[in-house]
C-alpha positions in Angstrom: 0.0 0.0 0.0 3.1 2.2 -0.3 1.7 3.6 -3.6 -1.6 4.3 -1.8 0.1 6.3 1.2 1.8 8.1 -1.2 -0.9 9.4 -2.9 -2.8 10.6 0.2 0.1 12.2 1.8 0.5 14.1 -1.8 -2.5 15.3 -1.8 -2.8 16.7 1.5 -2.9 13.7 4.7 -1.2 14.3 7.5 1.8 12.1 8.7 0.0 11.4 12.1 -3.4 10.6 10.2 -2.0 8.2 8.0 0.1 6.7 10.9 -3.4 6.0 13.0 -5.2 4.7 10.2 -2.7 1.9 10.2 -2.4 1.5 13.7 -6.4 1.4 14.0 -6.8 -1.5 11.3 -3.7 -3.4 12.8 -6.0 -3.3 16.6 -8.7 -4.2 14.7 -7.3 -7.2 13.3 -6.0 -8.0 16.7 -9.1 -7.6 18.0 -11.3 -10.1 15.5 -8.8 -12.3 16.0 -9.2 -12.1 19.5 -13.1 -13.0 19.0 -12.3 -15.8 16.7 -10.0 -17.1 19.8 -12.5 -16.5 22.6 -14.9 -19.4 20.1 -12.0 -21.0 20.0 -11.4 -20.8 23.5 -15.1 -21.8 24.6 -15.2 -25.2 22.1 -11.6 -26.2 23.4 -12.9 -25.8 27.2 -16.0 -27.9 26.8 -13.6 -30.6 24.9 -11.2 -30.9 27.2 -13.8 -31.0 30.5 -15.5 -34.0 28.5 -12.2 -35.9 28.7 -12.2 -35.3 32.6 -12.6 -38.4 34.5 -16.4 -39.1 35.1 -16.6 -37.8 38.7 -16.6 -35.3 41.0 -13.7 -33.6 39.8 -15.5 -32.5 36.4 -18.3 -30.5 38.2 -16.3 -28.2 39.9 -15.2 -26.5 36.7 -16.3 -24.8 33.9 -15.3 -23.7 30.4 -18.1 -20.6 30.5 -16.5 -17.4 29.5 -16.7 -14.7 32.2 -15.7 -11.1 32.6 -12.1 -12.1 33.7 -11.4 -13.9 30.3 -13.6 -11.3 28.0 -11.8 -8.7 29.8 -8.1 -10.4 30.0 -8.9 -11.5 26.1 -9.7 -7.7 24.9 -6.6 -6.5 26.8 -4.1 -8.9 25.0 -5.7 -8.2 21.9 -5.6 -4.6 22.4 -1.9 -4.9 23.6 -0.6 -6.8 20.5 -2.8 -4.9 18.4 -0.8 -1.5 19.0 2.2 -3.5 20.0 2.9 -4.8 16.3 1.1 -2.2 14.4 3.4 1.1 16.2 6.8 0.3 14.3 5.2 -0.1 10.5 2.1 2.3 11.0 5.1 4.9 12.0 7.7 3.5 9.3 5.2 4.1 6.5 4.0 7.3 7.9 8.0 8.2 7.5 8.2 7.9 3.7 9.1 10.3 1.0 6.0 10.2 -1.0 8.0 11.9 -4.4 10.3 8.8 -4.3 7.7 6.4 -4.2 5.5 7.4 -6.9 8.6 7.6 -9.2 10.0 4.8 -7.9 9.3 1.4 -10.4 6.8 -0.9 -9.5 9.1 -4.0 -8.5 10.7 -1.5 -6.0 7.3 -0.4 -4.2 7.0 -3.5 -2.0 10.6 -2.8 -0.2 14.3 -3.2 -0.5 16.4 -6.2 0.2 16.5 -5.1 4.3 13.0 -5.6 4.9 13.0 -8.5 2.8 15.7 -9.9 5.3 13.6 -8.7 8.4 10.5 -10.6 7.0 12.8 -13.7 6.3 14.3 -13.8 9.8 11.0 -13.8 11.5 9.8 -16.5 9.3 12.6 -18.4 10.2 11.9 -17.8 14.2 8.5 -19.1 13.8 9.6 -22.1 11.7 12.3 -22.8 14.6 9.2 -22.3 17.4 6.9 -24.1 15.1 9.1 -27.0 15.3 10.1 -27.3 18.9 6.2 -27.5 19.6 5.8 -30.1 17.0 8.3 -32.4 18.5 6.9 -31.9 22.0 4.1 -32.4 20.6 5.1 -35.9 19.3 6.7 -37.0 22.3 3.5 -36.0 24.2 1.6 -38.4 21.7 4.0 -41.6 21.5 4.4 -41.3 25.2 0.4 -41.5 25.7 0.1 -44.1 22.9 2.9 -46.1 24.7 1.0 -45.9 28.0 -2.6 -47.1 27.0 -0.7 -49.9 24.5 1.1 -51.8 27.4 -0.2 -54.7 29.0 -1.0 -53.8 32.4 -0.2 -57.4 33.7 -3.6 -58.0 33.7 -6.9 -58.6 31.5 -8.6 -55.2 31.2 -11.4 -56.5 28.7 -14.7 -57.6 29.7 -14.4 -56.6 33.1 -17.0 -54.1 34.9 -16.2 -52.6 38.4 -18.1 -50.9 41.1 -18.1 -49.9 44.7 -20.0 -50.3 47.7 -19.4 -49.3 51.3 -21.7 -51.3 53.8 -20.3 -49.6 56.7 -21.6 -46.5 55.7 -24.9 -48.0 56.2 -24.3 -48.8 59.8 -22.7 -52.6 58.7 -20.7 -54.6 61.3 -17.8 -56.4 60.2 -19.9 -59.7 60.4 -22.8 -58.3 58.3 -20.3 -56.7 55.8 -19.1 -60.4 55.3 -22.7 -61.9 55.0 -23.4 -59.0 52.5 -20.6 -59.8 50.4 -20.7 -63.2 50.6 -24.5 -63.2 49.2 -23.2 -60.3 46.9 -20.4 -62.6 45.3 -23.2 -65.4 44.7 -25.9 -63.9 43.0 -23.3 -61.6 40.7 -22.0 -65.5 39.8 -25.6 -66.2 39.1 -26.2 -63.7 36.0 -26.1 -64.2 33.0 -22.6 -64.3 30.1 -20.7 -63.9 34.2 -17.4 -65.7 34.1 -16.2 -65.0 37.8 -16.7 -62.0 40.4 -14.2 -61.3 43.5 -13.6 -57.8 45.2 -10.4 -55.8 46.9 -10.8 -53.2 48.9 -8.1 -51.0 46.8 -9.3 -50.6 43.3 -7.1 -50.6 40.1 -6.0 -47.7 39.0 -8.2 -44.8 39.8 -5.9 -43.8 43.1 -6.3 -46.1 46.1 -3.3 -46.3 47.9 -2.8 -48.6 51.2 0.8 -49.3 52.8 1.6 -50.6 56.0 5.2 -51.6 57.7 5.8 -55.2 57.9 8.3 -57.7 59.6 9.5 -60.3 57.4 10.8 -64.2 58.8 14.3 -64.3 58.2 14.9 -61.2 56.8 16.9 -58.7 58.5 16.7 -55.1 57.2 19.3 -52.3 56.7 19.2 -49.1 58.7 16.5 -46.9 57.5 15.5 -49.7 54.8 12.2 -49.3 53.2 9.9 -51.8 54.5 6.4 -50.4 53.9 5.1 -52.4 50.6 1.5 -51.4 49.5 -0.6 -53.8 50.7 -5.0 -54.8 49.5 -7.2 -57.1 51.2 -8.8 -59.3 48.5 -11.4 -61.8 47.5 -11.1 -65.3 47.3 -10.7 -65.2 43.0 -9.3 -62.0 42.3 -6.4 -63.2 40.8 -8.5 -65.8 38.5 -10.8 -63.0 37.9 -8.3 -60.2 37.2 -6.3 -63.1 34.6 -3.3 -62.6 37.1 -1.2 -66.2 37.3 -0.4 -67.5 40.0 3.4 -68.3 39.7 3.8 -70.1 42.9 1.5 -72.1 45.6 -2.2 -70.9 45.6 -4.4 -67.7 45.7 -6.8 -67.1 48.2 -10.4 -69.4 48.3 -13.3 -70.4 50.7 -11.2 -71.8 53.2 -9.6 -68.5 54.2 -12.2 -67.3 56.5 -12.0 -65.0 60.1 -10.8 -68.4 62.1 -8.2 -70.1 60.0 -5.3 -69.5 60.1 -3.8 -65.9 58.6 -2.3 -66.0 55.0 -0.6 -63.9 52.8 0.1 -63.5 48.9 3.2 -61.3 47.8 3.8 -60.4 44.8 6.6 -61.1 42.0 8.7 -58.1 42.7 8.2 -58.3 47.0 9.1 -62.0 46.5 12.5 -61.4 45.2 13.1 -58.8 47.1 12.9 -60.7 50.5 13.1 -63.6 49.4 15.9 -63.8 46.0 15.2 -67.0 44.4 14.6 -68.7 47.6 10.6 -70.4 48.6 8.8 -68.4 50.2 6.2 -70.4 50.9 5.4 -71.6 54.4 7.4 -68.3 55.6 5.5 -65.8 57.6 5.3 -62.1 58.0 3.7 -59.6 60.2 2.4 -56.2 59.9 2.8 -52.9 62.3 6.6 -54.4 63.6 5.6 -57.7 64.8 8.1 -59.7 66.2 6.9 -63.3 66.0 5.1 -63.1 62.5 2.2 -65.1 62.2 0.5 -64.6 58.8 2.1 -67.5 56.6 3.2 -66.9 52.9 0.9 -69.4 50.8 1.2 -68.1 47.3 3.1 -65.9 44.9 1.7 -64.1 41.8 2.8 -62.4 39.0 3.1 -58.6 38.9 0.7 -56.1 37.4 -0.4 -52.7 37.5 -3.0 -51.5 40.1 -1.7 -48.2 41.1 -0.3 -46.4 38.0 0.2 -47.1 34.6 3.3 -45.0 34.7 5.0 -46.0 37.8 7.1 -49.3 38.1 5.1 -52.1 39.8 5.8 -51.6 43.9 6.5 -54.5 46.2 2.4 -56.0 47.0 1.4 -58.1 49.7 -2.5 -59.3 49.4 -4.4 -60.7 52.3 -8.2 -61.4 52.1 -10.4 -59.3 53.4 -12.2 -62.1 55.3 -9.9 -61.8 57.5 -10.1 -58.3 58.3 -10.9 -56.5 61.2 -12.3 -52.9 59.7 -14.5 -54.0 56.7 -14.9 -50.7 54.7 -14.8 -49.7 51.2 -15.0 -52.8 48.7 -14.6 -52.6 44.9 -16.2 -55.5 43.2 -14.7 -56.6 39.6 -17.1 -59.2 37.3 -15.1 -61.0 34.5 -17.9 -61.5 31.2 -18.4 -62.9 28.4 -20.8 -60.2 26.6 -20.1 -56.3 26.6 -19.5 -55.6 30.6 -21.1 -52.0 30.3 -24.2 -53.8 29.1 -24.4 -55.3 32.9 -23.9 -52.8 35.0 -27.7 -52.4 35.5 -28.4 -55.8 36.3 -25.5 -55.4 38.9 -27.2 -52.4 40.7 -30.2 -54.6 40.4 -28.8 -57.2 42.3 -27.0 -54.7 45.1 -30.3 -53.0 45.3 -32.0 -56.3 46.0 -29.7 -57.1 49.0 -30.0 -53.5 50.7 -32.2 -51.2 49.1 -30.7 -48.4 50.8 -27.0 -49.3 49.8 -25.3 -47.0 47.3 -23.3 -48.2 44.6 -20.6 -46.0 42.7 -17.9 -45.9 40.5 -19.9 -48.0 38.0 -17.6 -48.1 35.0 -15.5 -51.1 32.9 -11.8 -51.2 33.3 -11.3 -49.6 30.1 -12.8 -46.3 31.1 -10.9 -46.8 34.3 -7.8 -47.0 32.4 -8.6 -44.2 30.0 -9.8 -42.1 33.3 -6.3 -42.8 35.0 -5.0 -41.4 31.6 -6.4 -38.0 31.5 -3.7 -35.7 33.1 -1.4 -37.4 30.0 -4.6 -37.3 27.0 -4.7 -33.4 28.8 -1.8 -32.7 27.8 -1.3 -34.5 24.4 -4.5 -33.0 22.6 -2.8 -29.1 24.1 0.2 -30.1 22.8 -0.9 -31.0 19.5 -3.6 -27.9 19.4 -0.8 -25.8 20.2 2.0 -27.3 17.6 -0.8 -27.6 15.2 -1.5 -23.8 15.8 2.2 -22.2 15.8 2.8 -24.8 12.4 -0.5 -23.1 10.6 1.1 -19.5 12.0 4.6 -20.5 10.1 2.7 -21.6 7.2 0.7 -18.1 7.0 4.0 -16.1 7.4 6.3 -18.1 4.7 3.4 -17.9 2.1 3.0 -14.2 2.8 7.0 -13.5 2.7 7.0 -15.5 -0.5 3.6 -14.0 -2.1 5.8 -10.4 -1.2 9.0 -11.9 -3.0 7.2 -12.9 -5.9 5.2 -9.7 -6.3 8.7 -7.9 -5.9 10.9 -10.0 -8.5 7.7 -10.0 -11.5 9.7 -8.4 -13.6 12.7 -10.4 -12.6 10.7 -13.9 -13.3 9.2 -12.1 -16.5 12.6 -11.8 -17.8 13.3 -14.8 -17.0 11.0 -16.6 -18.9 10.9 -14.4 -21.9 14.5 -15.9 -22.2 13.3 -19.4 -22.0 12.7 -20.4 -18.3 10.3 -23.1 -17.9 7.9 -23.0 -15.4 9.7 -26.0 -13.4 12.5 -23.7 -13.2 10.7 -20.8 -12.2 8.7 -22.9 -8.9 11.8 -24.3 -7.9 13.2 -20.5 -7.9 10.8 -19.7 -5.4 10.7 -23.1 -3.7 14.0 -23.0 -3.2 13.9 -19.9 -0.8 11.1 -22.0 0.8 13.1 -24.8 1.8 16.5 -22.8 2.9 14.3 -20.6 4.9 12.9 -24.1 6.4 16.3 -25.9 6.9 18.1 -22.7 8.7 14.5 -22.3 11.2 15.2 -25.9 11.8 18.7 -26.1 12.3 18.1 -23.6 15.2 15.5 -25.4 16.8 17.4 -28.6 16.8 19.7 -28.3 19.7 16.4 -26.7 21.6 14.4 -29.7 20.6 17.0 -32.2 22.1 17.3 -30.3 25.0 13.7 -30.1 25.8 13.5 -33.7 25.2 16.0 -33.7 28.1 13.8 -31.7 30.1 10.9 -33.8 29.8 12.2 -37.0 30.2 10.6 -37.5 33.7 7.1 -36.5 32.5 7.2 -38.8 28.7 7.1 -42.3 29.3 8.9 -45.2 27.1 10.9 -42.5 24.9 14.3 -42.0 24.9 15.4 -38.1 25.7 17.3 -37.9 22.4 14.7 -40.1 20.5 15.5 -39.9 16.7 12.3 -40.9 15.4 10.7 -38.1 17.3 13.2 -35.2 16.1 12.5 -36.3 12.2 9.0 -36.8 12.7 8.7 -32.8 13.7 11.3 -32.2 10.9 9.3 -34.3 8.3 6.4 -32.4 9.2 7.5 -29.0 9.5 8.7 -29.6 5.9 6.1 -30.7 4.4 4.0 -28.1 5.8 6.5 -25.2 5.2 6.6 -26.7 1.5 2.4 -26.7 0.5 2.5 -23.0 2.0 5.3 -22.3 -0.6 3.9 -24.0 -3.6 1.0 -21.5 -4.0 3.0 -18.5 -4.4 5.8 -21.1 -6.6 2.8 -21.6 -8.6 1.5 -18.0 -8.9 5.4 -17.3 -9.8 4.9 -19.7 -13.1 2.0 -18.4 -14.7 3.2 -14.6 -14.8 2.7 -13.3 -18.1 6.7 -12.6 -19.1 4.7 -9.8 -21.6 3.1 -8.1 -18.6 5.5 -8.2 -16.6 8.0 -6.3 -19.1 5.2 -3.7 -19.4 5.2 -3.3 -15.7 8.8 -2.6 -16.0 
C-alpha cells in the first residue's frame, strides 16, 4: 500500500493521520482475531472438561467465558494490536512520497532489508513451530505407549463398582454376609465368568501401605519396608487373569478363624526372598516380632496403582480376615459387553439392601482411559498448540514468499521471456522456501534435544534424544513449510513474461 500512502500524503494527509489509520486496522485485526480465539477458547474448554474423569472432579469447573477472560482476552488483543502495528504504522508514515511514486513498481513493495527482516521472522516461527511439534510428538508416543502396554492383567470384559456397607451402619460380620451373598448372585447372571472384590481398586488412586516384619529377613538401617498392601477376594487373581506363579491364591477356606495367610507379589518375593521359597514363611504387619501370617502363594506382577510407575512391592491378604470392613470394589469377568451389565448389577446390590449405594460403575477400560487423563490433557494441548504455531509458520512463509514474488515480476518475466520453464521458475521460489525451512530448523534442533532432556521424567517409554521423534517434527514441518510455498511457486509460473516487461 506504499503507492496508496503516497498518494494521500500528496495530496494533503497528514503524517499522524496516515500513521493512526494503520495502527487502527492493525487493533482491529487483533481484535477479530481475538473474538475468533475467545470461540475457539469456549469449544476447546468444553472438549477438554469431556475428557475429565467421570466424577466429582469435572463439576467443579467450567469452560463458560466470564468477565475475567472477556476482559483479559480484549486487553491482550488490544496490547498486541498497538504493539505490532506502532513500528510499521510509524515506518510508513516516514516515507518520502516523491520517491515512491517515481520509484518502479518492482521496488514499491521494499528493498532487500526488509525482505531480510520478514525472512528472519519467518525463520523464528519455523524454529518455534518445530520445537512444539516435536513436544508435541513426544507428548503423543508417550500417551500411545502408556494405554498400548499390557498392564499385567486382563482389562477386557471386566466391569467394576463400589460399595461401602459400613456407611450403612454394617458390622464387620454383616459386611461379610453382604458380600458373601453379593459374590453369589453376581456369579448367578447371566454371560458372568467369575466375580471377586479388593478393597483398593485398580487404577483410579487407592493407595494402602503398611510396615511389615518379614521371617528371616533382617533389614538395613533406614531400609524401606512399607510395601502397599489390599485385602482381596477369594478369585481376584482368576478373575483379574493374574497367574499364580507359585502355591495358591486365596479361596473359601480362608475365612476369620483359619489361620492368617498372605500372597506377595513377584517383585516383594525377590526382594525378600531372591530366588529362595517363600512359601510356608510368615510375615507380620505394624513391627511384629513373631510373624504369624504364613506366605501361601506368589503371583505375577501387574499394575494397580499407576500405569506410569514401576510395579511396587504388593502383599495381598483377604479381606475375610479383616478386622475394619470398609470400602470394597467389586470386579465381574464377562463374556458379553461388561457395560451392558452394569444395570443388572445395581439390580442385584439394590435387592440385597435397598438403601445401599453403589458407585464408580464403570469397565476397566474407562478406568484405564480415566487414569489417563492428566497425560490425554496434555497431548491434545500439545498438539492444538504445535498444530497452531505450524498453521502461523505456514501463513507467514506464504505471505514472505507472495511479497518476493510480487517484488521480483519483472525479474521472473525476464526470466521466462528468455526461456525459463515454469519447473525452473517454482523451484526459484521453492527453493527460498526450503533454505528458509532448513536454517529455522537447524536452530530449533539443539532446543528440541534439550527439551527432550527436560521432559524425560514427564514422557514415558521414549528415549530423551529419541530420533524418530526429532525427524517426525522435521518431516512435518517440511512438508507443511513446502504446500505453503507451492501456491505462491505456482502464482510465480503463470506470470505473463509480456506483462510483466510492461510493468517494467
Amino acid at each position: 500500500r506504499q503507492k496508496e500512502i503516497a498518494i494521500r500524503m500528496a495530496v494533503g494527509a497528514a503524517r499522524s493521520r496516515i500513521a493512526r489509520q494503520l495502527l487502527v486496522e492493525s487493533i482491529m485485526l487483533a481484535c477479530c482475531g481475538g473474538t475468533a480465539g475467545l470461540v475457539l477458547a469456549a469449544w476447546l474448554g468444553s472438549a477438554l472438561l469431556r475428557m475429565l474423569p467421570s466424577s466429582s472432579t469435572s463439576l467443579i469447573l467450567s469452560s463458560a467465558l466470564n468477565l475475567t477472560v472477556l476482559g483479559f482476552t480484549f486487553a491482550v488483543s488490544l496490547g498486541t494490536g498497538a504493539l505490532f502495528g506502532l513500528l510499521p504504522s510509524w515506518q510508513a508514515a516516514q516515507s518520502a512520497p516523491a520517491l515512491t511514486l517515481k520509484a518502479e513498481a518492482t521496488t514499491v513493495a521494499g528493498g532487500a532489508a526488509h525482505t531480510r527482516i520478514r525472512k528472519g521472522l519467518v525463520v523464528g516461527q519455523v524454529a518455534i513451530s518445530l520445537v512444539l511439534v516435536v513436544a508435541a510428538v513426544l507428548f503423543a508416543r508417550s500417551l500411545y505407549n502408556l494405554r498400548a502396554q499390557y498392564p499385567g492383567f486382563r482389562s477386557s470384559h471386566l466391569l467394576t463398582f463400589a460399595i461401602e456397607p459400613s456407611l450403612n451402619g454394617y458390622n464387620d460380620a454383616r459386611s461379610l454376609a453382604l458380600f458373601h451373598e453379593l459374590q453369589q448372585r453376581l456369579g448367578n447372571l447371566p454371560g458372568v465368568q467369575s466375580v471377586s472384590a479388593a478393597e483398593a481398586g485398580l487404577l483410579d488412586g487407592d493407595d494402602s501401605i503398611s510396615t511389615i516384619t518379614v521371617e528371616g529377613y533382617t533389614p538395613g538401617d533406614r531400609e524401606d519396608m512399607n510395601p502397599n498392601t489390599n485385602n482381596v477376594g477369594a478369585g481376584f487373581f482368576s478373575t483379574l487373569g493374574v497367574p499364580v506363579l507359585m502355591g495358591r491364591a486365596f479361596d473359601e477356606r480362608d475365612t476369620a478363624s483359619s489361620a492368617k495367610v498372605a500372597v506377595l507379589n513377584e517383585k516383594a518375593w525377590h526382594y525378600w526372598f531372591k530366588e529362595q521359597n517363600p512359601l510356608g514363611r510368615h510375615i507380620g504387619f505394624g513391627g511384629d516380632k513373631k510373624p504369624q501370617i504364613e506366605i501361601v502363594g506368589v503371583v505375577k506382577d501387574f499394575k494397580s496403582q499407576s500405569l506410569r510407575d514401576e510395579v511396587p512391592r504388593f502383599v495381598y491378604t483377604p479381606y475375610t480376615q479383616d478386622q475394619n470392613l470398609g470400602q470394597m470394589t467389586w470386579f465381574v469377568r464377562t463374556t458379553q459387553d461388561p457395560a451392558a451389565l452394569a444395570a443388572s448389577a445395581r439390580a442385584v446390590v439394590k435387592q440385597l439392601d435397598d438403601h445401599l449405594p453403589i458407585f464408580k460403575v464403570r469397565t476397566m477400560e474407562v478406568t484405564i482411559s480415566d487414569s489417563l487423563f492428566t497425560e490425554r490433557m496434555i497431548a491434545v494441548l500439545s498438539v492444538f498448540f504445535a498444530a497452531v504455531a505450524a498453521a502461523l509458520a505456514a501463513v507467514g512463509l506464504y505471505g514472505v514468499m507472495a511479497y518476493t514474488v510480487a517484488r521480483r515480476t519483472g525479474e521472473i518475466g525476464i526470466r521466462m521471456a528468455l526461456g525459463a520453464t515454469r519447473e525452473r521458475v517454482v523451484w526459484l521460489v521453492m527453493r527460498e522456501v526450503l533454505f528458509m525451512a532448513a536454517v529455522g530448523i537447524a536452530i530449533a534442533l539443539p532446543l528440541a534435544i534439550l527439551m527432550n532432556r527436560t521432559l524425560k521424567s514427564q514422557v514415558y517409554g521414549i528415549s530423551t534424544a529419541d530420533p524418530v521423534t526429532l525427524a517426525a517434527g522435521m518431516v512435518a514441518l517440511a512438508l507443511v513449510a513446502g504446500l505453503s510455498g507451492f501456491l505462491p511457486a505456482l502464482k510465480a509460473s503463470r506470470i505473463d513474461p509480456m506483462r510483466a516487461l510492461r510493468l517494467e
